[in-house]
PDB file with SEQRES, HELIX, SHEET and CRYST1 records, atoms N, CA, C and O in Angstrom:
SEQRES   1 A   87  UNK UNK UNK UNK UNK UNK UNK UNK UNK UNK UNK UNK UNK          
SEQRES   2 A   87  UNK UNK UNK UNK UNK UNK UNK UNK UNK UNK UNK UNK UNK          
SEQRES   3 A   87  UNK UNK UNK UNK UNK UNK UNK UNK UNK UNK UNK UNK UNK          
SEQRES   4 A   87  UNK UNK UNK UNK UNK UNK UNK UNK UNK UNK UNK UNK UNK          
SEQRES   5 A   87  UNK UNK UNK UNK UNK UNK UNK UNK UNK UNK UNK UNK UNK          
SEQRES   6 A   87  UNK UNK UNK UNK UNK UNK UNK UNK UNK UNK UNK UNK UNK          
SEQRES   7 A   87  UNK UNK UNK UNK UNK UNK UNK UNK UNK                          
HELIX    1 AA1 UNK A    2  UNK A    6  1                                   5    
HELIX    2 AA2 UNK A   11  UNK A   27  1                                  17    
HELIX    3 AA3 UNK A   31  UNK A   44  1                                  14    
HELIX    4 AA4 UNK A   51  UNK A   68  1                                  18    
HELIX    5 AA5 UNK A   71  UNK A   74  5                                   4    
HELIX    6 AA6 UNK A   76  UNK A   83  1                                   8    
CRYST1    1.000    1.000    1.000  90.00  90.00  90.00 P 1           1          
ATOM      1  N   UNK A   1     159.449  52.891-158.823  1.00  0.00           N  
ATOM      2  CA  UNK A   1     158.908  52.246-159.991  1.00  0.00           C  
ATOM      3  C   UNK A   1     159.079  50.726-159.891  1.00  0.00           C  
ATOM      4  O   UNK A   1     158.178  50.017-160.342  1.00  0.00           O  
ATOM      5  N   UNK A   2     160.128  50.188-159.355  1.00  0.00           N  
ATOM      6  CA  UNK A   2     160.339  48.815-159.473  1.00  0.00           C  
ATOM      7  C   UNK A   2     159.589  48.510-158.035  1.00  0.00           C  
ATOM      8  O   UNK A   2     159.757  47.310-157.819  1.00  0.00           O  
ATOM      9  N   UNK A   3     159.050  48.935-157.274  1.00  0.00           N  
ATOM     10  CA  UNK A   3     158.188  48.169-156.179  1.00  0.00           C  
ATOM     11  C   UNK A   3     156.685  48.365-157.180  1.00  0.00           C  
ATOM     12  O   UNK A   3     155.708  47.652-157.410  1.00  0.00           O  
ATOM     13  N   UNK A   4     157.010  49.352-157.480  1.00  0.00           N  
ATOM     14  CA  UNK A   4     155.532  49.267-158.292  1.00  0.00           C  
ATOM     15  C   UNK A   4     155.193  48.204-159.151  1.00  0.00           C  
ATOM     16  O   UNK A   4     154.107  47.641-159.021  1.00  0.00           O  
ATOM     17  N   UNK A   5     156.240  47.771-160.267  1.00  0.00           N  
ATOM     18  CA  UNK A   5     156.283  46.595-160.839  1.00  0.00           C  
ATOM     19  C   UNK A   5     156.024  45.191-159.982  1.00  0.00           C  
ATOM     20  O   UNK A   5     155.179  44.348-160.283  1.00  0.00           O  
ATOM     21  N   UNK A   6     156.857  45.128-158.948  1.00  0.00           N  
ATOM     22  CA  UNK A   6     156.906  44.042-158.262  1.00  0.00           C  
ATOM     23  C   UNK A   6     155.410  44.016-157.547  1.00  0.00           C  
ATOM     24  O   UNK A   6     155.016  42.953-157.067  1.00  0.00           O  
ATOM     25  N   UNK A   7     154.712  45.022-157.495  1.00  0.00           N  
ATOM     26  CA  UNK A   7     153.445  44.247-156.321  1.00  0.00           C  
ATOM     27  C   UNK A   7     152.683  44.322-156.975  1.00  0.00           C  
ATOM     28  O   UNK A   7     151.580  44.134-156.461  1.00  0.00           O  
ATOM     29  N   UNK A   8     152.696  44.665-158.657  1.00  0.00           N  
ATOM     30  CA  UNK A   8     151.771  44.138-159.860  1.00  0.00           C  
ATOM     31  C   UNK A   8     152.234  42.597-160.471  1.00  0.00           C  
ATOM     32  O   UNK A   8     151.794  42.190-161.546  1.00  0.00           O  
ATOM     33  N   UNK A   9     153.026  41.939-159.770  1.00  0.00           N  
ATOM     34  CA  UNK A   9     153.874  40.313-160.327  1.00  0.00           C  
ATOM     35  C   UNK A   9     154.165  40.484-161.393  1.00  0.00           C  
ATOM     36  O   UNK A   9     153.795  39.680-162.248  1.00  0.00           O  
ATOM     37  N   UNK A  10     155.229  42.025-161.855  1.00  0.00           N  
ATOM     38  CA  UNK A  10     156.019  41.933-162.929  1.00  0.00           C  
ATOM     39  C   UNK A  10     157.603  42.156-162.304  1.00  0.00           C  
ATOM     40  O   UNK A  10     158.207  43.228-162.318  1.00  0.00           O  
ATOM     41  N   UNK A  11     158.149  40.764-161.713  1.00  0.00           N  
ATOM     42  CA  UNK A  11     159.201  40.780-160.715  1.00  0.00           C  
ATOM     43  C   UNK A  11     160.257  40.859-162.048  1.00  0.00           C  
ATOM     44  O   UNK A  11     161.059  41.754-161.781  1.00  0.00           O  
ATOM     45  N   UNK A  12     160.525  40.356-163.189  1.00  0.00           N  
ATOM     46  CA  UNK A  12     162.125  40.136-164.023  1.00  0.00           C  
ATOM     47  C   UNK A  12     161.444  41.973-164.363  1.00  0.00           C  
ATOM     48  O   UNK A  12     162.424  42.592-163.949  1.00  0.00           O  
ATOM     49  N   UNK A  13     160.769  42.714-164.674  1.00  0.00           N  
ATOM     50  CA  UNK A  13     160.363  44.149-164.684  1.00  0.00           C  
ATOM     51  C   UNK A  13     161.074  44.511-163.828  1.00  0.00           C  
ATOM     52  O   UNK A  13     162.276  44.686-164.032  1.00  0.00           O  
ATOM     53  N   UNK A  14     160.498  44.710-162.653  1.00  0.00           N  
ATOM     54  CA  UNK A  14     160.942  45.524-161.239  1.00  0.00           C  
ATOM     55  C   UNK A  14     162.277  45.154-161.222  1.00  0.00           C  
ATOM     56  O   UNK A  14     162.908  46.124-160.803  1.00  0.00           O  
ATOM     57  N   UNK A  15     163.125  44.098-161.505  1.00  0.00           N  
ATOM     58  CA  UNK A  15     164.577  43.919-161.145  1.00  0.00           C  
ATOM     59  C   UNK A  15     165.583  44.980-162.468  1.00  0.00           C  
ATOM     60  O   UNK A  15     166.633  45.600-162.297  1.00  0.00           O  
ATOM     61  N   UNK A  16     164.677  44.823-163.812  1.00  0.00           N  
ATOM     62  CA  UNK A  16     165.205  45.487-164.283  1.00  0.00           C  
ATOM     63  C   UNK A  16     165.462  46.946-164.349  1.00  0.00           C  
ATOM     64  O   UNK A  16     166.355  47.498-164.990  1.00  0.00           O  
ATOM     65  N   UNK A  17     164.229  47.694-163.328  1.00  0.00           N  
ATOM     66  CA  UNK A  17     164.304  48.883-162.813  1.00  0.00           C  
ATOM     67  C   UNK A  17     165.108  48.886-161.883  1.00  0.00           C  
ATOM     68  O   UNK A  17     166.078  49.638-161.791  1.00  0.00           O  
ATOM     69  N   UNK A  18     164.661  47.748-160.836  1.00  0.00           N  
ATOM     70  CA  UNK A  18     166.218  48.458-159.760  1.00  0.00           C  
ATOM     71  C   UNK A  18     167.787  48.118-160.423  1.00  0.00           C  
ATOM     72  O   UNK A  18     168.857  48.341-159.856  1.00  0.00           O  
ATOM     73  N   UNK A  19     167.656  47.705-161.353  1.00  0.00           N  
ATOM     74  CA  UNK A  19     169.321  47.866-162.013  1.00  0.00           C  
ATOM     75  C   UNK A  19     169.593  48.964-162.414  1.00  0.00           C  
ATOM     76  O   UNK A  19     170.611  49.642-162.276  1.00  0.00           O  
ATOM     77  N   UNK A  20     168.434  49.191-163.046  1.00  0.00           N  
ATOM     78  CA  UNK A  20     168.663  51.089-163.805  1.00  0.00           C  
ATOM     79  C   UNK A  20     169.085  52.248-162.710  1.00  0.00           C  
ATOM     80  O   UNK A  20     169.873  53.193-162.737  1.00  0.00           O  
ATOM     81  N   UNK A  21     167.961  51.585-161.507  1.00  0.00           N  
ATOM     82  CA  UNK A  21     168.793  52.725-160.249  1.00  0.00           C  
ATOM     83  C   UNK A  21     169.785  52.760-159.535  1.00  0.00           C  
ATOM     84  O   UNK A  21     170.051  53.673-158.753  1.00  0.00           O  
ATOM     85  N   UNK A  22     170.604  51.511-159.780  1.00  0.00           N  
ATOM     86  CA  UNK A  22     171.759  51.142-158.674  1.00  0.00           C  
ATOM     87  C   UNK A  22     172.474  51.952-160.094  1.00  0.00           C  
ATOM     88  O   UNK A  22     172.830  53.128-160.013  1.00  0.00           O  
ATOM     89  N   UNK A  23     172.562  51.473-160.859  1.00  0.00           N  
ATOM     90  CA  UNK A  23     173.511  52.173-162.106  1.00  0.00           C  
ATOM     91  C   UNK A  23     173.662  53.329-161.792  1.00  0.00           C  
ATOM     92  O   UNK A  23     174.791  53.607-161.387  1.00  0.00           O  
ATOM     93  N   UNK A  24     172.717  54.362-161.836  1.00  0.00           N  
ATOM     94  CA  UNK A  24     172.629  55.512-161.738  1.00  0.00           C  
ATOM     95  C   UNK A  24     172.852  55.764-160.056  1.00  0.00           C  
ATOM     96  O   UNK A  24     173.441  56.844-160.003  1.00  0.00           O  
ATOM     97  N   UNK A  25     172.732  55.465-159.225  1.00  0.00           N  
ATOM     98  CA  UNK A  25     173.411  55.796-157.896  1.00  0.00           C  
ATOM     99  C   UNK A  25     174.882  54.841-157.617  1.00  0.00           C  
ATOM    100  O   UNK A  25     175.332  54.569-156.504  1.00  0.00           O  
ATOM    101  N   UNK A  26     175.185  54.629-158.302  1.00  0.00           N  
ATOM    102  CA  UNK A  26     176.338  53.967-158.362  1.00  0.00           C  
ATOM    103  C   UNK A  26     177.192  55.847-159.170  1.00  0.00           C  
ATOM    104  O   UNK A  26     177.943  56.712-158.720  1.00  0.00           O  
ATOM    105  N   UNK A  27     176.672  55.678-160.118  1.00  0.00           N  
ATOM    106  CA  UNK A  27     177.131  56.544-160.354  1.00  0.00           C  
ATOM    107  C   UNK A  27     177.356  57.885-159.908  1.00  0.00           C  
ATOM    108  O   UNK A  27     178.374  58.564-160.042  1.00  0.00           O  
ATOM    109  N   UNK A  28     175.958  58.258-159.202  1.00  0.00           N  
ATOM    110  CA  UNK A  28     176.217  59.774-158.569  1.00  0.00           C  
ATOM    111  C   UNK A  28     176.847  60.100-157.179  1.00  0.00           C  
ATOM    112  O   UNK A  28     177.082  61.050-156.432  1.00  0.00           O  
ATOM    113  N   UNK A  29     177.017  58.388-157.302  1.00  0.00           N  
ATOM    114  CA  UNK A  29     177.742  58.159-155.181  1.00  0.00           C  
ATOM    115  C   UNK A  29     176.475  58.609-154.220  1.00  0.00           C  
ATOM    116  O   UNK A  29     176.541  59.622-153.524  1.00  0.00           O  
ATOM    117  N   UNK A  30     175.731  58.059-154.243  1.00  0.00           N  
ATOM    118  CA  UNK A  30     174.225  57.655-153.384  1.00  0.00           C  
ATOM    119  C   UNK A  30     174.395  56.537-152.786  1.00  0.00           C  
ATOM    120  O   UNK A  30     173.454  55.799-153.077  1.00  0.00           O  
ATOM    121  N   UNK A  31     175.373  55.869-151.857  1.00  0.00           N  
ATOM    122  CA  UNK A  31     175.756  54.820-151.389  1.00  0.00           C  
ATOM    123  C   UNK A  31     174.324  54.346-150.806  1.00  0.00           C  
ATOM    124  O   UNK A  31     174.068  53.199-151.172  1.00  0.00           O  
ATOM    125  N   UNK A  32     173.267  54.959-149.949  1.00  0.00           N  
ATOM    126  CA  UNK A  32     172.231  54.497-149.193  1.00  0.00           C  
ATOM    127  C   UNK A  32     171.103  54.163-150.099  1.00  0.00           C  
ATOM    128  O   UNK A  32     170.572  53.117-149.727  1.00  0.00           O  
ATOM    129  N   UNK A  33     170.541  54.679-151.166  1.00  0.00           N  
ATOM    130  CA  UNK A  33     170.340  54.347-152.505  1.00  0.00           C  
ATOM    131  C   UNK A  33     170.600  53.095-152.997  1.00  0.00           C  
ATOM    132  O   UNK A  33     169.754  52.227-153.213  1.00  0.00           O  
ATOM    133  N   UNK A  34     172.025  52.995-153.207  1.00  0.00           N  
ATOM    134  CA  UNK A  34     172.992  51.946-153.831  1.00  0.00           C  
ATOM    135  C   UNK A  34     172.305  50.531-153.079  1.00  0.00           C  
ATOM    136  O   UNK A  34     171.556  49.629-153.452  1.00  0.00           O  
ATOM    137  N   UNK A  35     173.036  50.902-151.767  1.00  0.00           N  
ATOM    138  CA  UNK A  35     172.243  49.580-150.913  1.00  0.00           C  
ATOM    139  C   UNK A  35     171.070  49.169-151.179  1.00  0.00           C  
ATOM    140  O   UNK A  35     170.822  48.006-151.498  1.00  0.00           O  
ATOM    141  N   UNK A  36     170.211  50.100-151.074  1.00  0.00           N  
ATOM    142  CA  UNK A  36     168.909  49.914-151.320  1.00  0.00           C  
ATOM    143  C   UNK A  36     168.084  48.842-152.354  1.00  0.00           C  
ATOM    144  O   UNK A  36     167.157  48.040-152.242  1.00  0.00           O  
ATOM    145  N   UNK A  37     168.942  49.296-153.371  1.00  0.00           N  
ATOM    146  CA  UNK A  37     168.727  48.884-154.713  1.00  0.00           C  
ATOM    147  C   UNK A  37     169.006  47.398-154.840  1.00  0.00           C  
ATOM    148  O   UNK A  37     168.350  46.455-155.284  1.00  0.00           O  
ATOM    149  N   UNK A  38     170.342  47.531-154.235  1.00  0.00           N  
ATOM    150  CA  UNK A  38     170.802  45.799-154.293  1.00  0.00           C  
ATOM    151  C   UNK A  38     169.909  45.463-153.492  1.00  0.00           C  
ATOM    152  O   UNK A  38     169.027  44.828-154.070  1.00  0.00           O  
ATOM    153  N   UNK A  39     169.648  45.664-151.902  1.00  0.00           N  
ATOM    154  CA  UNK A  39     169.108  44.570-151.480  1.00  0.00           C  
ATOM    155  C   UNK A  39     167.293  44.552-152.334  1.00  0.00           C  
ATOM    156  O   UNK A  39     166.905  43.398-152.155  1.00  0.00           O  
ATOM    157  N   UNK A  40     166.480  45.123-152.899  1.00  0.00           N  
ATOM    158  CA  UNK A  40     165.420  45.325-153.572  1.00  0.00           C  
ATOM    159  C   UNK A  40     165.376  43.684-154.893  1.00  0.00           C  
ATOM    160  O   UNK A  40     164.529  42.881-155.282  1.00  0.00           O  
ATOM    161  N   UNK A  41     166.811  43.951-155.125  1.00  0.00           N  
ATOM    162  CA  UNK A  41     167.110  43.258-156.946  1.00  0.00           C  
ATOM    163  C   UNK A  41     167.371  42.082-155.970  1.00  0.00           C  
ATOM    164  O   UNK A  41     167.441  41.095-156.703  1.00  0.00           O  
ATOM    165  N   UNK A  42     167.602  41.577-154.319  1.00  0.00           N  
ATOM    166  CA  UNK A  42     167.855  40.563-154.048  1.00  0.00           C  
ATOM    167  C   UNK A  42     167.009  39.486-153.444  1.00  0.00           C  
ATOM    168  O   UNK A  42     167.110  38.261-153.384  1.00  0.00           O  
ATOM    169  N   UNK A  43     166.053  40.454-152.974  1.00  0.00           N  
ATOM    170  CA  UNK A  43     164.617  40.472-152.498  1.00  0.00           C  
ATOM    171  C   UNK A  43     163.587  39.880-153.959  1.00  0.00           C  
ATOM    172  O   UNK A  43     162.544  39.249-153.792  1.00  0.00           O  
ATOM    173  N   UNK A  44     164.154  40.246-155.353  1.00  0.00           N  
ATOM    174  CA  UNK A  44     163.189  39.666-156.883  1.00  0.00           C  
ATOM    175  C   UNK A  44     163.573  38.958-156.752  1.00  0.00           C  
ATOM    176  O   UNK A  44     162.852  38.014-156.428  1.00  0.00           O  
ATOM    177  N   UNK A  45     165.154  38.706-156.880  1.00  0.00           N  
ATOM    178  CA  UNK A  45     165.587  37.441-157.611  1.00  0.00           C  
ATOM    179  C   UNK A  45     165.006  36.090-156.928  1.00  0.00           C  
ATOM    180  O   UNK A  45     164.819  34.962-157.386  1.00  0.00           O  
ATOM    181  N   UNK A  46     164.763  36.759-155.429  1.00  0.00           N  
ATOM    182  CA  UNK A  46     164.829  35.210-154.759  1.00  0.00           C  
ATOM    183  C   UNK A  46     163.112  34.957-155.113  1.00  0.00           C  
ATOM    184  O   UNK A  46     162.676  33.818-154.944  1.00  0.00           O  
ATOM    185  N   UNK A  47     162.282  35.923-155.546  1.00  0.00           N  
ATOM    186  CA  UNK A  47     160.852  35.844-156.090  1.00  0.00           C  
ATOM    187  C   UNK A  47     160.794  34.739-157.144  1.00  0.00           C  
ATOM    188  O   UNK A  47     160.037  33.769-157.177  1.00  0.00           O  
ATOM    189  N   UNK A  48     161.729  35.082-157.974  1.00  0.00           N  
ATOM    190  CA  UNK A  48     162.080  34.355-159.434  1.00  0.00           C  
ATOM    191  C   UNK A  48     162.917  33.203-159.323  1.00  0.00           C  
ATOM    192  O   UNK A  48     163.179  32.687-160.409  1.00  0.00           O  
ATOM    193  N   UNK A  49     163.506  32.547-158.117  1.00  0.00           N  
ATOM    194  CA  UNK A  49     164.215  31.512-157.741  1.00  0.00           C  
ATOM    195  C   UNK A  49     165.277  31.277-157.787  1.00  0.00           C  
ATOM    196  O   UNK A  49     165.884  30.233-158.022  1.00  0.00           O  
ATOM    197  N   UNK A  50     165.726  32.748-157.448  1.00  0.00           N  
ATOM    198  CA  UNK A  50     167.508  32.767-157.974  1.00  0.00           C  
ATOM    199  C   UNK A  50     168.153  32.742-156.827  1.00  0.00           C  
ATOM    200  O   UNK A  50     168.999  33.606-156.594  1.00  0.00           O  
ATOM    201  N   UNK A  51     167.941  32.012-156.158  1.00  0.00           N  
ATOM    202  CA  UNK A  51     168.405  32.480-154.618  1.00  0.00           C  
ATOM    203  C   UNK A  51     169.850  32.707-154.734  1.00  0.00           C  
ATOM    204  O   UNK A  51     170.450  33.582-154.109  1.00  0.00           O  
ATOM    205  N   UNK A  52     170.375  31.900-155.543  1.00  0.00           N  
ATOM    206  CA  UNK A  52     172.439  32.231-155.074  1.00  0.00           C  
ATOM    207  C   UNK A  52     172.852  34.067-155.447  1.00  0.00           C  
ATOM    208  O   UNK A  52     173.578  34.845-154.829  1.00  0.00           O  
ATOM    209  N   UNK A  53     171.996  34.267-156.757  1.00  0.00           N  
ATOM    210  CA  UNK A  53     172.197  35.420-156.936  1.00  0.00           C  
ATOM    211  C   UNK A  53     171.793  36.781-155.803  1.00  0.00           C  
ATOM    212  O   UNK A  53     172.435  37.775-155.461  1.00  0.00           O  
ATOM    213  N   UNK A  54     170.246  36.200-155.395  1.00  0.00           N  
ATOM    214  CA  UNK A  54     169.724  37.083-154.302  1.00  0.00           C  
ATOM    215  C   UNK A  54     170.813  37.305-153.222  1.00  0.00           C  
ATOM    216  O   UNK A  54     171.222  38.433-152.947  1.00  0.00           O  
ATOM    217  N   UNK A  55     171.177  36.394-152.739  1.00  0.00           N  
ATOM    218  CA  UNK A  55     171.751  35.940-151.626  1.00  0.00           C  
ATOM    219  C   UNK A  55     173.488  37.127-151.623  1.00  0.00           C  
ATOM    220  O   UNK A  55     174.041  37.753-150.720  1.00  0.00           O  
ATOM    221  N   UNK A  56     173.840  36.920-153.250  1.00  0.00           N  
ATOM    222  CA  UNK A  56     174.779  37.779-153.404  1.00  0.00           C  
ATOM    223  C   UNK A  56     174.518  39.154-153.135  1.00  0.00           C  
ATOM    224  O   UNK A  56     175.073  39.867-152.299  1.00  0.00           O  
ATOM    225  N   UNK A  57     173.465  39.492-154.068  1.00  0.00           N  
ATOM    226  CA  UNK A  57     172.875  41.577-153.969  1.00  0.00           C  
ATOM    227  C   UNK A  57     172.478  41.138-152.198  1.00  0.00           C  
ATOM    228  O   UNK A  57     173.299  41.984-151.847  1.00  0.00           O  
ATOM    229  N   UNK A  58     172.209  40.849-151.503  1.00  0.00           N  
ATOM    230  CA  UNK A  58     172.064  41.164-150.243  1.00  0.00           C  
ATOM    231  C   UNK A  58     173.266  41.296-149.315  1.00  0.00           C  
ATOM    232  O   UNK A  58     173.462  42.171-148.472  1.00  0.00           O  
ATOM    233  N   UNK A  59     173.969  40.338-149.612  1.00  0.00           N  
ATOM    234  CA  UNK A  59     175.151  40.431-149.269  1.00  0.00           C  
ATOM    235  C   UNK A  59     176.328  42.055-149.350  1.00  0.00           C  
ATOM    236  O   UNK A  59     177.035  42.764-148.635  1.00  0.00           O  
ATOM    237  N   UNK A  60     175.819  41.887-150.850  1.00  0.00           N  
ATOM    238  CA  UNK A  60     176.748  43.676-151.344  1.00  0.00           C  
ATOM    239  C   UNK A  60     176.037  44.790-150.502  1.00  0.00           C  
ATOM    240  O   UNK A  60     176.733  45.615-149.910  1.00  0.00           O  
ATOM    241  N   UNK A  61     174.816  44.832-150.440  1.00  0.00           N  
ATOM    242  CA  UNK A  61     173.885  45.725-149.738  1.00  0.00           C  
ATOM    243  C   UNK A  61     174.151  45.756-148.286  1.00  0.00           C  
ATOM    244  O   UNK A  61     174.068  46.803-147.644  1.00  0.00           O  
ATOM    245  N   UNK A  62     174.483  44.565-147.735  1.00  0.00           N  
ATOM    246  CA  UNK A  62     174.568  44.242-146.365  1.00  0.00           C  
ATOM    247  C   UNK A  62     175.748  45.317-145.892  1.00  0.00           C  
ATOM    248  O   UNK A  62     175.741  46.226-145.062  1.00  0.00           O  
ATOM    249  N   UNK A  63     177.094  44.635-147.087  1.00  0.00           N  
ATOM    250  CA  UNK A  63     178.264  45.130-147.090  1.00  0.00           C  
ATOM    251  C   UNK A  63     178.280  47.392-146.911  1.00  0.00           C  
ATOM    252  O   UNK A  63     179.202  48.025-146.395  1.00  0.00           O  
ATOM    253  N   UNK A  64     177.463  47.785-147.298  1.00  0.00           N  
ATOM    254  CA  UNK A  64     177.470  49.328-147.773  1.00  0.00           C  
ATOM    255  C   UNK A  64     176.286  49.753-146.235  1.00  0.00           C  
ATOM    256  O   UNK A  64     176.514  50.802-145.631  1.00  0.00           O  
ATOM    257  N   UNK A  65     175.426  49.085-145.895  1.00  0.00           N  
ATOM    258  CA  UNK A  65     174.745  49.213-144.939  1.00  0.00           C  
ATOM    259  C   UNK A  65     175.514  49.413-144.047  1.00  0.00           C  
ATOM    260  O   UNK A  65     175.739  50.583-143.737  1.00  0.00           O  
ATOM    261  N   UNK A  66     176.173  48.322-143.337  1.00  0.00           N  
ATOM    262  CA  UNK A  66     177.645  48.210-142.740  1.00  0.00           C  
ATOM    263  C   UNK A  66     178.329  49.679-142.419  1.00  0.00           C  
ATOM    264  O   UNK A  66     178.334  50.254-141.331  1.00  0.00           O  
ATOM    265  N   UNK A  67     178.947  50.159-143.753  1.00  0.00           N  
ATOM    266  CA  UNK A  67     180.047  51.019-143.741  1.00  0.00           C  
ATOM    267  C   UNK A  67     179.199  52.149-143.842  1.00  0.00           C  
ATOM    268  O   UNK A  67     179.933  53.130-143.730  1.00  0.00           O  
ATOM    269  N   UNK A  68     177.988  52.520-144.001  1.00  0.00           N  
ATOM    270  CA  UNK A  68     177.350  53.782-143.868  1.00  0.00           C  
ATOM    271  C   UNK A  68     176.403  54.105-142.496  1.00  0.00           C  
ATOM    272  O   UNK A  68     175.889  55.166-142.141  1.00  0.00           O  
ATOM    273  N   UNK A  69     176.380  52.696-141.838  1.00  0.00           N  
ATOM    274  CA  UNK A  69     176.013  52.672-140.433  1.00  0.00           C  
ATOM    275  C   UNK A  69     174.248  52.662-140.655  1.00  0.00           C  
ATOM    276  O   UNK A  69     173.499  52.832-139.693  1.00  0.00           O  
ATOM    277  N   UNK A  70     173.895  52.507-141.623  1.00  0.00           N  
ATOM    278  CA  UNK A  70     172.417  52.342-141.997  1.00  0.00           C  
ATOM    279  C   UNK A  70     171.485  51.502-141.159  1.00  0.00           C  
ATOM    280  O   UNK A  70     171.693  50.310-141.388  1.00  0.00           O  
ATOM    281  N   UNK A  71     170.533  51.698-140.272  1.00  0.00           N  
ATOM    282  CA  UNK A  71     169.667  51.045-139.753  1.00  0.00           C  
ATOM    283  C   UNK A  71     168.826  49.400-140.619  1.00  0.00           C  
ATOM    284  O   UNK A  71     168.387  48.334-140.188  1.00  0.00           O  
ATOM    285  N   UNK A  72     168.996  50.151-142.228  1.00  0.00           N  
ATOM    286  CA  UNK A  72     168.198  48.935-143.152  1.00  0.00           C  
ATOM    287  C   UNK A  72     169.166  47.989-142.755  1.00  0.00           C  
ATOM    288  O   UNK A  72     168.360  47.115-142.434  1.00  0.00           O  
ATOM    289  N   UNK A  73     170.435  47.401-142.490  1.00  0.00           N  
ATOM    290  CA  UNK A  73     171.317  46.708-141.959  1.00  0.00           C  
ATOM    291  C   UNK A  73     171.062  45.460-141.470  1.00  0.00           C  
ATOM    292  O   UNK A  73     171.489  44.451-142.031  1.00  0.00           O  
ATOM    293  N   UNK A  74     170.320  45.434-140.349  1.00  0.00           N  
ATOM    294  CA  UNK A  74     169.807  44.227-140.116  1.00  0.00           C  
ATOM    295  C   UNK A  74     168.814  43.985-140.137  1.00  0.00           C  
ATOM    296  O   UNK A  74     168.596  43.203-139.212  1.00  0.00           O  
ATOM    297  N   UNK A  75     167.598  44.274-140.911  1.00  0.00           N  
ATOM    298  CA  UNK A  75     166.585  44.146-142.059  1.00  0.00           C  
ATOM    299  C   UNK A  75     167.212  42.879-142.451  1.00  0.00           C  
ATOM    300  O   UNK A  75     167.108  41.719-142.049  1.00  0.00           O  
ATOM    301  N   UNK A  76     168.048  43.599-143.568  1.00  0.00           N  
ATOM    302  CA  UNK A  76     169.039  43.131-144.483  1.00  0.00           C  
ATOM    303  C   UNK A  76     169.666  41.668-144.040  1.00  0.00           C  
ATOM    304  O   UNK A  76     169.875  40.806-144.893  1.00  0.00           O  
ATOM    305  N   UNK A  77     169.952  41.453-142.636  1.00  0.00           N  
ATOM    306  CA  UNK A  77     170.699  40.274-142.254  1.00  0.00           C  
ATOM    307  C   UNK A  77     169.592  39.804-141.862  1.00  0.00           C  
ATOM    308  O   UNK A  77     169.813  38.595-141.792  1.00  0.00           O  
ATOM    309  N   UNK A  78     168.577  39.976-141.570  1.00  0.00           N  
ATOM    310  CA  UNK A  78     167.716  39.018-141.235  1.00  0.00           C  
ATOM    311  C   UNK A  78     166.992  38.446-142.174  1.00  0.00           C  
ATOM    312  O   UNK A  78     166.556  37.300-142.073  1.00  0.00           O  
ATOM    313  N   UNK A  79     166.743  39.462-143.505  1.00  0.00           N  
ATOM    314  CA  UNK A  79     166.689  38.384-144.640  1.00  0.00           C  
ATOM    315  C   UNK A  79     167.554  37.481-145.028  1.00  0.00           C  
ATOM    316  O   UNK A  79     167.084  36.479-145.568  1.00  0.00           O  
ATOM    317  N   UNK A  80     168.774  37.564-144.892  1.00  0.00           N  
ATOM    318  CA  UNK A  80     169.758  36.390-145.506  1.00  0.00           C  
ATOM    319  C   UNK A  80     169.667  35.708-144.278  1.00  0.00           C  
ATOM    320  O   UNK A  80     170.135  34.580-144.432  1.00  0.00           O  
ATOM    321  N   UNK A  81     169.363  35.849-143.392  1.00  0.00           N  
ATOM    322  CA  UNK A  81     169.267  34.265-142.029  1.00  0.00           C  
ATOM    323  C   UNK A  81     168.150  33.716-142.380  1.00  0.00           C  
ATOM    324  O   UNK A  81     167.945  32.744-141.653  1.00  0.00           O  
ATOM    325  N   UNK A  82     167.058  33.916-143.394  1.00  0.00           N  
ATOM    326  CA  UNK A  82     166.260  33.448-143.074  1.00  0.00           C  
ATOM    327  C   UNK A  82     166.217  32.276-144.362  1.00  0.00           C  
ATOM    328  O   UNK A  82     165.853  31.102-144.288  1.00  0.00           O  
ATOM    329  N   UNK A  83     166.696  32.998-145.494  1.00  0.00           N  
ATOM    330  CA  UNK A  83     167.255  31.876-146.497  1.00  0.00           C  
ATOM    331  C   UNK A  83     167.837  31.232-146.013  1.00  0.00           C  
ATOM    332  O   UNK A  83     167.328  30.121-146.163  1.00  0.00           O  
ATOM    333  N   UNK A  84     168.854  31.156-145.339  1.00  0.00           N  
ATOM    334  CA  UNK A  84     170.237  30.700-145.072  1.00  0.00           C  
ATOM    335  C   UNK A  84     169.570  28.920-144.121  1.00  0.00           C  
ATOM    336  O   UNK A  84     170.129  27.828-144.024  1.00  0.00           O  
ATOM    337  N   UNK A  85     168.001  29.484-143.527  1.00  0.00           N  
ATOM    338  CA  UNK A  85     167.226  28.764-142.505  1.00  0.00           C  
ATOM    339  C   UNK A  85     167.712  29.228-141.262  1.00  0.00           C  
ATOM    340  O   UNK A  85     167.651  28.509-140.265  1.00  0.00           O  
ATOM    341  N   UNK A  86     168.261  30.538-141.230  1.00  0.00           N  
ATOM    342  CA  UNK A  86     169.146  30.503-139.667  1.00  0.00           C  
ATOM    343  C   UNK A  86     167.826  31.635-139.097  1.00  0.00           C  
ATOM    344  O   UNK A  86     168.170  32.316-138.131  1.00  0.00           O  
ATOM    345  N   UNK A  87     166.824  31.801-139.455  1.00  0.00           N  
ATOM    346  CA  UNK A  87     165.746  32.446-138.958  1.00  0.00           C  
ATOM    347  C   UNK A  87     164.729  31.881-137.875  1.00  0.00           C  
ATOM    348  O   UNK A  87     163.781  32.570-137.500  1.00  0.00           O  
TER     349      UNK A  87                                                      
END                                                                             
């Protein structure tokens, strides 16, 4: 639902959906989910110009990618190199 929002340019929408889903996989212990979600809400924010915040949910996402051995992983780091300008 929140990519759906987002590729209609209702990005503060779509972030507020992927909050609703990290909540809820936060909660049911869906760690790959979890990731997901953050890096998604980090991927808006930086739409909406929030980069310090983006920069954070990618970071947390990065962090769970990491420890679940997830391929999205360095996706994930190659978006923050590329803010960072290290792209």
């Amino acid at each position: 639902m929140g990519n759906a929002y987002d590729e209609l340019g209702e990005t503060r929408r779509a972030v507020k959906v992927y909050e609703q889903a990290l909540k809820i996989h936060r909660e049911i212990g869906n760690r790959p989910s979890e990731a997901i979600a953050l890096f998604n809400i980090g991927v808006a924010l930086d739409k909406l110009g929030e980069r310090a915040k983006a920069i954070a949910h990618v970071k947390a996402a990065i962090k769970i990618f990491g420890q679940i051995e997830s391929p999205y992983a360095e996706r994930a780091r190659a978006q923050l190199a590329e803010w960072r300008g290290e792209a």
